[in-house]
N, C-alpha and C positions, 0 to 999 in steps of 0.2 A: 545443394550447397554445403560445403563443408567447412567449416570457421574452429580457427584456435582456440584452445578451450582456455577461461578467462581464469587470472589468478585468484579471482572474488567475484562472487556476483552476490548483491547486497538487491531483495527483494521487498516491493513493496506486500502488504497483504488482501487487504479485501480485495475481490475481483480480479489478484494476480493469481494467488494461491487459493484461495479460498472463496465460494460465493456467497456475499451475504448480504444483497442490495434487501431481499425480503426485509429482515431482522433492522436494515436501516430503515428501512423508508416507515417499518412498521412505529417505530420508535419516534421517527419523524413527524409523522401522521399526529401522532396521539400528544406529540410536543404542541406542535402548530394548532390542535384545538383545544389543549390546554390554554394556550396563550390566545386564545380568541381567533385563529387567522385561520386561512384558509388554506388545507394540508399540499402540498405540493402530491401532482401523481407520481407512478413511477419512472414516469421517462423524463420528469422535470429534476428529479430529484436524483435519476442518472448525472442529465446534464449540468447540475449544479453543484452535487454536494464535490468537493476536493479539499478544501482545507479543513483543518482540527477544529472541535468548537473551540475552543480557546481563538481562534481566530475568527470564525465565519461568527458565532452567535450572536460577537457585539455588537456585528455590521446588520445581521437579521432581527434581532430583539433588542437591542440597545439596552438602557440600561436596567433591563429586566433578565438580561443574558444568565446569570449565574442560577438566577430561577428554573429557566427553558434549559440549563445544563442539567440541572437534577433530575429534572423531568425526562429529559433525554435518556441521561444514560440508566437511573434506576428503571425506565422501560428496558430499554434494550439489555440490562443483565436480569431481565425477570425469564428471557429462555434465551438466549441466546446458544448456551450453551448445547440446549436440545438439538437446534435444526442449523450447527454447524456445519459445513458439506463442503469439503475440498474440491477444488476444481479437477476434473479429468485429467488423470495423469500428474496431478503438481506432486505426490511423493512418489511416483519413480523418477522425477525428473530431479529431484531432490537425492535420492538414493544415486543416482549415475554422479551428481555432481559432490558429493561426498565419495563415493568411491576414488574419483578422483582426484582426492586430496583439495577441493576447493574450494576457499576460506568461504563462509555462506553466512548474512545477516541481515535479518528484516530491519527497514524503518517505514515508517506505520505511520499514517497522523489519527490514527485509534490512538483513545489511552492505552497506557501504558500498563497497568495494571493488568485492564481487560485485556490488552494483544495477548502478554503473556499469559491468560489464562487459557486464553482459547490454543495456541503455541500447546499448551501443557495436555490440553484438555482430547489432542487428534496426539499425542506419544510423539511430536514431529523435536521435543526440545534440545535434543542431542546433535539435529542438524544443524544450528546455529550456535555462533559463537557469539553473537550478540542481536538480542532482541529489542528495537528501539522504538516506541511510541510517543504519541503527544504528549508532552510535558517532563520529558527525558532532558531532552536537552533545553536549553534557553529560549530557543525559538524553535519552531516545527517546519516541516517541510512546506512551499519549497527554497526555505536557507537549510542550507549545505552544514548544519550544524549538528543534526543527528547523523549525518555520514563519517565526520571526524568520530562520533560517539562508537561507531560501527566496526569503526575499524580501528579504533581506540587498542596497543597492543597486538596487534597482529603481527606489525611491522611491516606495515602497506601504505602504499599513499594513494590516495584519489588522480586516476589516469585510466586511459583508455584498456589496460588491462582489470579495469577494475569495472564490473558492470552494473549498473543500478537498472532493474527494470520493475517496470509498471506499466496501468493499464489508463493511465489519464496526463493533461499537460501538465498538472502539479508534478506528476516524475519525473516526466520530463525535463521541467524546467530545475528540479533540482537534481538533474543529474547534470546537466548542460552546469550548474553555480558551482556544485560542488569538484567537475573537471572530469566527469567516471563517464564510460561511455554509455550511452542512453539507447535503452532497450523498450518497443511498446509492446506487449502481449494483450492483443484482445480480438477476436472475431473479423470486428469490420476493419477493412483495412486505413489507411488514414489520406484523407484527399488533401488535393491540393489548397493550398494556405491553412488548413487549419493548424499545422503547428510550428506558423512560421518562426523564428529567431529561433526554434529550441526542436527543430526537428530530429526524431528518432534516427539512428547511426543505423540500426535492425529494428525491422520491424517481423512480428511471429504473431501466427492465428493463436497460436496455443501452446499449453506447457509441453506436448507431443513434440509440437513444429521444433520448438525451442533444441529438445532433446534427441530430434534425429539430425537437427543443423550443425550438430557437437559430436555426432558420434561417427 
């Protein structure tokens, strides 16, 4: 299959680009027995984590959330930066789509801080024109509010030349609010009804697949 190559494609990060369910779930772990509960495994914590803590904590810890935030994230920047690890292929796939001249910017429901450090921390910063994480914009993904932030000055608008992709239905579903066509990149492929009203336009095993469906 051979597909037009898009004016923008605006990436999610964890688990598109980059692997780092380890470094969460580890951080999650140590959260959830800080807070007395019992840690989620990792396939629970697959199937669960997609929103920002600013979102998800208050619903999981109520109003102990801002606590479980610290706890959180001073876990997860204590190495994160050590066992960073790009996913297969995600900078050549990055490198073809810059050569290309094509406008490229993550939104992220990571902080904001941390994305960009990790962003800084793999030499990848010059590939993006905008790097946009939790607590960027007003609301986080998936309102279509960091995708205005994205594309903030480009002089692009959110439409089906424009691609958002990700590896969960939170991208989905803010790629379907924000109007950009929705891309899923992950392994298994997606069956039926799971992602009914906000179904993926492409779906790709991988950043490879992604990169030979373009070239």
């Amino acid at each position: 299959m051979s597909l037009p190559f898009p004016k923008a494609v605006i990436f999610d990060w964890d688990n598109t680009l980059i692997d780092s369910w380890i470094t969460i779930h580890h951080a999650l772990s140590v959260t959830f027995k800080e807070m007395g509960r019992t840690p989620w495994t990792l396939e629970e914590a697959k199937g669960r984590v997609r929103a920002s803590a600013r979102d998800s904590f208050p619903v999981i810890f109520g109003a102990d959330s801002d606590i479980a935030t610290k706890i959180f994230y001073n876990t997860y920047e204590a190495n994160h930066l050590d066992v960073l690890t790009p996913l297969p292929y995600a900078k050549e796939l990055l490198d073809s789509l810059k050569k290309a001249n094509v406008y490229l910017a993550i939104v992220s429901n990571k902080q904001g801080v941390i994305l960009r450090k990790e962003v800084e921390h793999l030499g990848w910063g010059s590939y993006f024109n905008q790097v946009i994480g939790a607590n960027d914009a007003a609301q986080d993904k998936p309102n279509p509010m960091g995708v205005a932030l994205a594309l903030e000055g480009s002089g692009l608008h959110p439409d089906q030349s424009v691609w958002f992709v990700g590896d969960t239905d939170i991208d989905l579903q803010c790629a379907h609010n924000a109007k950009c066509y929705p891309v899923l990149v992950r392994p298994t492929a997606p069956v039926q009804g799971e992602f009914d009203n906000i179904e993926p336009a492409q779906y790709f095993t991988s950043c490879l697949d992604i990169m030979n469906s373009l070239s």
